[in-house]
N, C-alpha and C positions, 0 to 999 in steps of 0.2 A: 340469589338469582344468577344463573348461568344466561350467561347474553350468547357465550359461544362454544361450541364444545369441542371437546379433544379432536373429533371424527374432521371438523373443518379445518382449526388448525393447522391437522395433519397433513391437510392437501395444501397446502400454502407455501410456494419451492421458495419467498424470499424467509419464511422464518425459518424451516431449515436450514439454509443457508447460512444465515443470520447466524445460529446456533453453531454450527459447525466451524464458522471465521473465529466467532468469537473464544470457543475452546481453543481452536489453534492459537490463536493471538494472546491468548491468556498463558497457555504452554510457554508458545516462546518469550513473552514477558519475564517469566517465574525464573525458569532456567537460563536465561538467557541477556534478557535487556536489562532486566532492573539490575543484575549483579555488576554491571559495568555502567551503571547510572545513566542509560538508556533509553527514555521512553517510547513508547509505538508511532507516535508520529513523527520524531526527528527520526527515528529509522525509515519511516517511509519516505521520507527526503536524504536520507542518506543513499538508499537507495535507488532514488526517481534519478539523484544528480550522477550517482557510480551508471546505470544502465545509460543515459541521456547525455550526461555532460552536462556544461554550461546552458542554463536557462533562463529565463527570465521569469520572476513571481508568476504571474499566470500559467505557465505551462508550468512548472515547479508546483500548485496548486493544481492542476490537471494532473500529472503522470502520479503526483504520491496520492490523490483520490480526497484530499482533503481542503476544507474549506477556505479560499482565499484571503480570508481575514486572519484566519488560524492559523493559517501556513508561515501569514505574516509576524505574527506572534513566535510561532516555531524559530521562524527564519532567524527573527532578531535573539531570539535567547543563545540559538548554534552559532551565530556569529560571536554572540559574547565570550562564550566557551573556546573560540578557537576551531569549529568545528567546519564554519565553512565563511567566506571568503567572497567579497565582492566586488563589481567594480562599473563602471560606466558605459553603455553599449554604444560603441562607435559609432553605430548608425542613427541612433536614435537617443542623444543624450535625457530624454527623459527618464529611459526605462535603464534597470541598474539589470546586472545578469550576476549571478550566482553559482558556485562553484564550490567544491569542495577541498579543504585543507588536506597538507598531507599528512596531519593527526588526522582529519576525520579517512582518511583514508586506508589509515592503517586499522583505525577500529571496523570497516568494512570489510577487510580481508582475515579479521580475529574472527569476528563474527558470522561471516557467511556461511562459512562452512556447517556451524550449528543451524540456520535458518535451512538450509539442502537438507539436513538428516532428517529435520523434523519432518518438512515436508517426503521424503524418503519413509520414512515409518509409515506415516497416512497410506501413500500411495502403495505400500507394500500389503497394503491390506487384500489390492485388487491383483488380477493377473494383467500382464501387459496388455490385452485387450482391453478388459475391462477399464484399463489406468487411462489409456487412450482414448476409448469411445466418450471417458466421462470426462476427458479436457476438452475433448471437440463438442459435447454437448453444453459443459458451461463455456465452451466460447462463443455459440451459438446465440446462449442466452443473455453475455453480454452485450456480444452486437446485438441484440435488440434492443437492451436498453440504452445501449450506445444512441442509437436511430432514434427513440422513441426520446429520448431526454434535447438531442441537438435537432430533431427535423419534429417535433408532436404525433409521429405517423405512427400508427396501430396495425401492427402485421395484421 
């Protein structure tokens, strides 16, 4: 029993999508993270903290895209490693802010360069137009879900 067919799938922008993050992520994993014992999520905290700076667990869970409890889980094993670094937020001694070591540091500038090429390959697929109209159309479509997840509103 087919409940759904190829023809609808096919119109559905998040599984393409989907599809497409996750070949990338699988890419950079293979060639990339796991050989330096790396997983996808503290890279995207490595990440969130090199772009951002010091933050506090919630925006730390906001910029790397992943789940608060998770994040927290991540946090604590990169701390164990050495990889990032904490401390007590002056203003508000409840909340701790996080930061990255200068080990985790140096494996960010090892590693970048590989994360650009990849994403450099994809994008070479297109002409500079093309490469451009399709980052302004998926940022388009971010802010919507941006809007749609913090305000419930429906363009």
């Amino acid at each position: 029993m087919n409940l759904i067919t190829p023809e609808e799938i096919d119109q559905i922008l998040n599984v393409r999508i989907l599809k497409l993050a996750s070949k990338l992520s699988l890419i950079f994993q293979r060639e990339t993270l796991r050989p330096r014992g790396i997983d996808v999520q503290q890279w995207r905290i490595l990440v969130s903290l090199s772009l951002n700076g010091e933050m506090h667990q919630r925006s730390l869970a906001h910029h790397s895209t992943q789940d608060p409890a998770h994040t927290s889980r991540v946090v604590k094993a990169m701390i164990a490693k050495g990889w990032i670094e904490s401390r007590s937020d002056e203003h508000d001694q409840r909340k701790i802010l996080y930061s990255l070591t200068q080990t985790a540091a140096e494996i960010v500038k090892e590693v970048w360069p590989h994360a650009k090429q990849i994403g450099a390959d994809v994008g070479g697929l297109f002409s500079e137009d093309e490469f451009q109209h399709l980052k302004k159309m998926l940022d388009r479509a971010t802010a919507f879900c941006e809007d749609r997840l913090e305000n419930g509103n429906v363009a």
